[in-house]
Rosetta silent file (secondary structure, phi, psi, omega in degrees, C-alpha in Angstrom):
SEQUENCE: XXXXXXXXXXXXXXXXXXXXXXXXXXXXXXXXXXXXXXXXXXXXXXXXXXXXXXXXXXXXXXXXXXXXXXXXXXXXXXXXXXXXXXXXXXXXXXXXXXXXXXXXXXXXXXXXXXXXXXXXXXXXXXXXXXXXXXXXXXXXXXXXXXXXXXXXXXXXXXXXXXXXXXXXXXXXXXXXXXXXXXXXX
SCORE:     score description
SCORE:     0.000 S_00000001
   1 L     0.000  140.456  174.492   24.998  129.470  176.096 S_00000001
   2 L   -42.332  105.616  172.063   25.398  133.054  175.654 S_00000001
   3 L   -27.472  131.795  159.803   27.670  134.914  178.348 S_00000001
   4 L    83.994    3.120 -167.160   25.437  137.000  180.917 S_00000001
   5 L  -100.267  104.071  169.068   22.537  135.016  179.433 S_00000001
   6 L  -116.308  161.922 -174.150   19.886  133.032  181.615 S_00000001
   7 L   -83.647  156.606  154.813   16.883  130.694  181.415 S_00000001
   8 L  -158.271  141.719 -173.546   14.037  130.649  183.149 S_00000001
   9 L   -81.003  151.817 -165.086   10.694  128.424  182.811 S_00000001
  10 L   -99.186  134.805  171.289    7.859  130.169  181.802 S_00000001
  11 L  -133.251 -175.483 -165.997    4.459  129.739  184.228 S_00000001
  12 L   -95.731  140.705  179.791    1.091  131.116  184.367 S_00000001
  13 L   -92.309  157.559 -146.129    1.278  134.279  187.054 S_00000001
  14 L   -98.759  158.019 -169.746   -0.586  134.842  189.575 S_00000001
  15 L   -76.382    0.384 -168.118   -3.476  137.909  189.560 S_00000001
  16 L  -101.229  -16.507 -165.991   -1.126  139.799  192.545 S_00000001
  17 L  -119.875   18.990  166.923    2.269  139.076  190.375 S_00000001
  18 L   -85.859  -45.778 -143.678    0.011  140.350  186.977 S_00000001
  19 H  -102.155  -71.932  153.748   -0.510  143.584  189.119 S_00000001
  20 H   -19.827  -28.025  178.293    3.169  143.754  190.247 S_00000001
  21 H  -105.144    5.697  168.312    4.614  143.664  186.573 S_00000001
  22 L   -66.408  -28.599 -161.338    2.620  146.942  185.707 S_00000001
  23 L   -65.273  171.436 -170.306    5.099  148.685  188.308 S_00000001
  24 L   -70.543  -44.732  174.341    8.188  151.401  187.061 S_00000001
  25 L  -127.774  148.355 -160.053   10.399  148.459  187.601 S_00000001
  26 L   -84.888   24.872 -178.892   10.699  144.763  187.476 S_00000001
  27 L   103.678  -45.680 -147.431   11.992  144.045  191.178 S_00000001
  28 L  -111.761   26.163 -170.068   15.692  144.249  190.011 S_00000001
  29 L   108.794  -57.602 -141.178   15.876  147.970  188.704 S_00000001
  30 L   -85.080  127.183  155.353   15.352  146.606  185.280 S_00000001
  31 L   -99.493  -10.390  162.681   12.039  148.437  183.626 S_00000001
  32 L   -86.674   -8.313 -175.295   12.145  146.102  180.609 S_00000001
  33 E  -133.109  150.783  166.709   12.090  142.754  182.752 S_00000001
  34 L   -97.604  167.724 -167.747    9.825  141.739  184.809 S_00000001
  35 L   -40.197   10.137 -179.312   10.948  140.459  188.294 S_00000001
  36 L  -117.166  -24.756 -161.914   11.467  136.685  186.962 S_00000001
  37 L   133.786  -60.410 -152.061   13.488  138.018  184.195 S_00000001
  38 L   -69.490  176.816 -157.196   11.595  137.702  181.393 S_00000001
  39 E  -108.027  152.741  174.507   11.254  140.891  178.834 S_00000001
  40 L  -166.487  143.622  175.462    7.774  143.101  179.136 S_00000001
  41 L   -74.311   80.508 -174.498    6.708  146.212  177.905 S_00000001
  42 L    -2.252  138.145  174.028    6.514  149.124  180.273 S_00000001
  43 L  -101.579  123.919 -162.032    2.812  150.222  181.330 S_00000001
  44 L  -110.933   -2.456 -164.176    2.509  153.687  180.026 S_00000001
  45 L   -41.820  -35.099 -173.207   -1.159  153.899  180.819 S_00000001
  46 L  -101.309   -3.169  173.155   -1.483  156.049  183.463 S_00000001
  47 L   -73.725  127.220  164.289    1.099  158.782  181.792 S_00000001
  48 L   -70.490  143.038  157.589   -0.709  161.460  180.568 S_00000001
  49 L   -45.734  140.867 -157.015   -0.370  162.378  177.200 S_00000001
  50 E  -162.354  137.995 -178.597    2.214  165.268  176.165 S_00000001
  51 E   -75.163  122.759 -143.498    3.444  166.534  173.102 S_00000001
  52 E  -135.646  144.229  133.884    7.140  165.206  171.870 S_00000001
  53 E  -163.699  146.933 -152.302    9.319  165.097  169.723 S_00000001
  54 E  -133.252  136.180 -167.262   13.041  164.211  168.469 S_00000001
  55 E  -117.137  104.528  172.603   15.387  164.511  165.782 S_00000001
  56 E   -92.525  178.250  177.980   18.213  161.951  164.679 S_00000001
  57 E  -136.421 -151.170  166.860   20.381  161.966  162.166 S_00000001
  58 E   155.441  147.012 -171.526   22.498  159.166  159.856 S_00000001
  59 E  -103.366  117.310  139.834   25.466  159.847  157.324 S_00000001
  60 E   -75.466  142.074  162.511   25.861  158.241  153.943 S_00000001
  61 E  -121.304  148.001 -162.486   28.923  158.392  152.661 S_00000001
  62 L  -117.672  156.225  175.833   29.378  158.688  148.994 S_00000001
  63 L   -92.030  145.244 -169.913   32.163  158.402  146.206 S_00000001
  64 H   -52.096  -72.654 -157.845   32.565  162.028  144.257 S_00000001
  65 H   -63.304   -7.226  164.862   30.575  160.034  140.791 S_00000001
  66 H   -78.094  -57.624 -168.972   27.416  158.656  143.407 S_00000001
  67 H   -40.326  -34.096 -174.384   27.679  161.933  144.399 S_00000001
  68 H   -76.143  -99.186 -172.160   27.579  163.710  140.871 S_00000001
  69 H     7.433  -67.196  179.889   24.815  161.055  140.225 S_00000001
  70 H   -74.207  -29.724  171.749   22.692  162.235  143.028 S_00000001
  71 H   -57.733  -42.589 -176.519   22.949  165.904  142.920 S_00000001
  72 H  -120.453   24.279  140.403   21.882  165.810  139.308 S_00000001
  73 L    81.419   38.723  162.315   19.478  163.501  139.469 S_00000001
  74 L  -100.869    9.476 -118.788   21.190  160.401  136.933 S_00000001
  75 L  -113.364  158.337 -161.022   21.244  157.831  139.613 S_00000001
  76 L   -96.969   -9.635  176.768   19.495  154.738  137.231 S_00000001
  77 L   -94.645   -3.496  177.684   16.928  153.755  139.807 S_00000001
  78 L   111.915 -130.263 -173.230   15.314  157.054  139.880 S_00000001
  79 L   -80.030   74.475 -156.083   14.448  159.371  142.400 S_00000001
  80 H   -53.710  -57.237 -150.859   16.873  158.544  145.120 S_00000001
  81 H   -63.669  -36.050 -148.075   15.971  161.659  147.365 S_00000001
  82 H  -106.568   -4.983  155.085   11.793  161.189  147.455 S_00000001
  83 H   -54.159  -65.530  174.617   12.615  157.053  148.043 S_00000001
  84 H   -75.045  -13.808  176.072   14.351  157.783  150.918 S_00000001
  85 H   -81.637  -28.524 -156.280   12.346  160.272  152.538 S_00000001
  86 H   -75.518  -70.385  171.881    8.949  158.369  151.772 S_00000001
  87 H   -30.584  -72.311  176.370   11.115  155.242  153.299 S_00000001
  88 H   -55.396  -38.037  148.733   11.793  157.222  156.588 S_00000001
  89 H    -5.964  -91.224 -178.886    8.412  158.064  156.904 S_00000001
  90 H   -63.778  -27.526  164.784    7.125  154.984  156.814 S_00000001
  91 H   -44.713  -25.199 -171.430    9.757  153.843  158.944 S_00000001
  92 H   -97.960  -29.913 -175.216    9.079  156.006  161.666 S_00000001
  93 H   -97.023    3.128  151.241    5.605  155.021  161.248 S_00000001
  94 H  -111.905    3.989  171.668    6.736  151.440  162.075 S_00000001
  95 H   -11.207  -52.905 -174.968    9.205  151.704  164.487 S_00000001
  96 H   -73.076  -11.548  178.890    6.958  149.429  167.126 S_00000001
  97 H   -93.309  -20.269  171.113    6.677  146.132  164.641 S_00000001
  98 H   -89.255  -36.188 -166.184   10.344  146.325  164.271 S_00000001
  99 L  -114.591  139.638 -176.411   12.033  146.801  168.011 S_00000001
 100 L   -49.300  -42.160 -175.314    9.888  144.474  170.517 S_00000001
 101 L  -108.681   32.139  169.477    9.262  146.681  173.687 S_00000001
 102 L   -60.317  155.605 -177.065    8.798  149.820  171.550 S_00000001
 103 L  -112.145  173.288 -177.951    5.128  151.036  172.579 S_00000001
 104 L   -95.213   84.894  173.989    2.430  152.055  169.404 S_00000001
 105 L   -70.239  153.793  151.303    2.437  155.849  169.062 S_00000001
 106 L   -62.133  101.489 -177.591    0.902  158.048  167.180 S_00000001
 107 L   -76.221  148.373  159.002    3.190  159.786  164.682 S_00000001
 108 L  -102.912  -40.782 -178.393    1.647  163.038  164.037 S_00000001
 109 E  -159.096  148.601 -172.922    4.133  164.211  162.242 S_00000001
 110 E  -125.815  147.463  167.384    7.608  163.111  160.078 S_00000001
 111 E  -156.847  157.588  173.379    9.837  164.957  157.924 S_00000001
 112 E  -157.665  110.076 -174.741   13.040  163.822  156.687 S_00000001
 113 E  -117.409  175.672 -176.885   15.364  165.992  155.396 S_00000001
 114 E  -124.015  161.339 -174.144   18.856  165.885  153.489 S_00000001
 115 E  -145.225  128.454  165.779   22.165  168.387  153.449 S_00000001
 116 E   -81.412  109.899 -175.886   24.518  167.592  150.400 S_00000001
 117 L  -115.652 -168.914  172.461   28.193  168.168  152.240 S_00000001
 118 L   -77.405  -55.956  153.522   30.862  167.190  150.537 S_00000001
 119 L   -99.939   42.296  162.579   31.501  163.628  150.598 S_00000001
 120 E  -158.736 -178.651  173.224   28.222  162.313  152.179 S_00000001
 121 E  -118.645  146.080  145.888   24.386  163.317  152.713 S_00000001
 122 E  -111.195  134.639 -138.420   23.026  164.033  155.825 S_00000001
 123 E  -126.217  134.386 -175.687   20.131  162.754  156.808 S_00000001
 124 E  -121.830  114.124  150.176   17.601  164.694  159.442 S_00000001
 125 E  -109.286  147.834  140.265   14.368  162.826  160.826 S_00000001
 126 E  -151.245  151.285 -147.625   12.308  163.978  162.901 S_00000001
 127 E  -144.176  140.468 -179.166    9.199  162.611  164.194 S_00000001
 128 E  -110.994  159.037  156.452    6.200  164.063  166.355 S_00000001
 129 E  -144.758 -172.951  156.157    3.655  162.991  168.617 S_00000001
 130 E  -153.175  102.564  152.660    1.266  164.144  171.809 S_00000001
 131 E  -165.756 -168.689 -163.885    1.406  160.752  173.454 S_00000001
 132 L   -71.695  -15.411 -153.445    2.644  159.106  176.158 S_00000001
 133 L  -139.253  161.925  176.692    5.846  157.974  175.489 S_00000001
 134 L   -87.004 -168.674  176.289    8.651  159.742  173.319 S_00000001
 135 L  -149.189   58.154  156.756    9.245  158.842  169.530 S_00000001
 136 H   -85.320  -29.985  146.420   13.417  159.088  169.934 S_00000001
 137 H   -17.388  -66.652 -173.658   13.047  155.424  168.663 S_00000001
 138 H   -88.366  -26.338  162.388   11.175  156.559  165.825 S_00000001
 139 H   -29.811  -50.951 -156.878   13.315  159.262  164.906 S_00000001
 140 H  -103.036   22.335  177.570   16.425  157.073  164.923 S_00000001
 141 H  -125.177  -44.016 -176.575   14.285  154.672  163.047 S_00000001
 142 H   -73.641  -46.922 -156.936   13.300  156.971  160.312 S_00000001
 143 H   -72.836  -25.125  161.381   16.805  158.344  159.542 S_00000001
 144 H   -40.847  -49.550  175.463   18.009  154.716  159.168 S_00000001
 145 H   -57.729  -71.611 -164.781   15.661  153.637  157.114 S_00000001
 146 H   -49.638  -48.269 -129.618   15.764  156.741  155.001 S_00000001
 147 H  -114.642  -55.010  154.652   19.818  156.068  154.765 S_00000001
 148 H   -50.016  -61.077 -163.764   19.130  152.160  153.561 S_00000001
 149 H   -46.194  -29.171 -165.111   16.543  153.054  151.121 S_00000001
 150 H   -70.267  -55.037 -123.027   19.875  155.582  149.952 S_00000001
 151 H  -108.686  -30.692  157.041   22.447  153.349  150.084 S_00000001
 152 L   -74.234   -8.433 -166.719   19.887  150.547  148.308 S_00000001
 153 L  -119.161    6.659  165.097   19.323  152.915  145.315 S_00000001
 154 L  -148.232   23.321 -177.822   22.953  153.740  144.532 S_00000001
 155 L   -82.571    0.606  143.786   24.885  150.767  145.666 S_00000001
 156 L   -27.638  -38.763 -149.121   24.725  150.039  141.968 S_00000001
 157 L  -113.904  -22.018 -168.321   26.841  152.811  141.248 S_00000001
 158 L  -177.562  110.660  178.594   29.384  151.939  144.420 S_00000001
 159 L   -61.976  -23.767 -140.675   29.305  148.866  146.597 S_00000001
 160 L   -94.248   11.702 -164.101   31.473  150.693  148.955 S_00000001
 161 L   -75.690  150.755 -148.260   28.922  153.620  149.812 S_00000001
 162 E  -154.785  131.923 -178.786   28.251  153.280  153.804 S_00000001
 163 E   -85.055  150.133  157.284   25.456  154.254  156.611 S_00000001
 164 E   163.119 -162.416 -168.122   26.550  155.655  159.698 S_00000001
 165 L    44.029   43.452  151.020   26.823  158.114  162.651 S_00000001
 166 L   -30.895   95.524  172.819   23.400  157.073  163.554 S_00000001
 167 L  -167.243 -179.050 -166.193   22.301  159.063  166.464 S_00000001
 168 E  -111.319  146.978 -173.973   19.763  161.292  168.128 S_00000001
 169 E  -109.549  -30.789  170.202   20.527  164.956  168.143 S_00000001
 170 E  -157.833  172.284  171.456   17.953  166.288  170.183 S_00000001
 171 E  -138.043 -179.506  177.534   14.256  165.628  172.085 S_00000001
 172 L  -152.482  147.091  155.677   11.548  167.902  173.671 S_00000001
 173 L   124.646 -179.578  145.631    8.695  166.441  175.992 S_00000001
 174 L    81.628 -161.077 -161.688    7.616  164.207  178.146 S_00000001
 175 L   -80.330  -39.036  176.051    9.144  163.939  182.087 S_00000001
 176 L   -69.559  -12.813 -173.513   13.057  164.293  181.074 S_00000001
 177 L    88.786 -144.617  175.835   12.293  167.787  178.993 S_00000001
 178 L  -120.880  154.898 -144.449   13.976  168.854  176.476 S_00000001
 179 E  -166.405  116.963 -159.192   17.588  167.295  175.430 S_00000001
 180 E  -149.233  107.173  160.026   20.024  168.652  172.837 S_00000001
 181 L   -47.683  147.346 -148.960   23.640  166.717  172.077 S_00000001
 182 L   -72.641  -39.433 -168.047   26.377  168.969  173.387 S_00000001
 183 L   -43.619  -69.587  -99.213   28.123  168.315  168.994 S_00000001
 184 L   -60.046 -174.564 -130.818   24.497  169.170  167.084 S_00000001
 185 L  -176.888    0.000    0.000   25.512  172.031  165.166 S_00000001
C-alpha cells in the first residue's frame, strides 16, 4: 500500500452527516475530503457569482530546424499554430471531465496566444468566466493542452522537442482578488 495512503469502507450517510459534508471543510482542515476521508467536491452553491479570470503559461522547447519549420509554416502536419490554439480552447473548455473535483464553469471566454523567442514558443492561455469558482485550472489546462497538441504536430521533425514551465502567471476575482507571480514579465 501506498505511503500516507488509507482505506476506509464506504457506507450510506446519514441526512445530518449529508448536511455536514456541504461545510468549508471536511472536519480535518481538508476542503477536498470529507470528514471520513473520502474525496468530495466543494459546495460552491451559495457563492455568488463574480467575474474571473487567469492566465498560465507553458514552454515548448524547440530545435533551430522545428523552429525554422514553424515560423514559416513547412511543418508536414499543417497548421501547427491554429491546432494548438483550437486544442487549448477546447481544453479549457474541459478542464472539469479531466481533474475530478474541478467544478463545471462557464468559460466565457479563451484565447491562447504564442511568442516565438528564440529557442522555444511561449504559450499564453487565458480563460474567463462570471461564476463561482475561478478557472486557474482551466487556464493551466488550456496552455497544456495547447503545448501537447504542439509538441504532437512536430515531434515528427524532433523527438526531443519538450513541454514545460507550466504555471499560472496571474488571476483576478473571486474572494482572494487579484494575484500576479512576482517573475511574469
Amino acid at each position: 500500500m501506498e505511503p500516507g495512503f488509507r482505506m476506509h469502507k464506504t457506507r450510506k450517510s446519514s441526512a445530518s452527516e449529508q448536511t455536514r459534508d456541504t461545510d468549508i471543510d471536511g472536519g480535518d482542515g481538508f476542503t477536498h475530503l470529507s470528514g471520513d476521508g473520502s474525496a468530495r467536491m466543494v459546495d460552491v452553491t451559495a457563492k455568488a457569482p463574480t467575474v474571473r479570470s487567469a492566465t498560465a503559461e507553458a514552454t515548448v522547447l524547440v530545435a533551430p530546424p522545428v523552429l525554422a519549420a514553424l515560423t514559416g509554416g513547412s511543418v508536414p502536419k499543417g497548421d501547427v499554430w491554429a491546432i494548438a490554439r483550437i486544442a487549448g480552447i477546447q481544453a479549457a473548455k474541459k478542464c472539469s471531465e479531466l481533474l475530478p473535483l474541478a467544478h463545471v464553469i462557464g468559460i466565457h471566454g479563451a484565447t491562447v496566444d504564442f511568442e516565438v523567442r528564440e529557442d522555444h514558443i511561449r504559450i499564453l492561455a487565458t480563460a474567463r468566466t462570471a461564476d463561482r469558482t475561478g478557472v486557474e485550472m482551466e487556464a493551466l489546462t488550456a496552455a497544456s493542452v495547447a503545448g501537447l497538441a504542439m509538441v504532437d504536430m512536430v515531434k515528427g521533425l524532433d523527438r526531443s522537442v519538450e513541454l514545460t514551465g507550466i504555471k499560472l502567471l496571474e488571476k483576478t476575482g473571486g474572494r482572494s482578488g487579484a494575484w500576479r507571480r512576482e517573475d511574469h514579465l
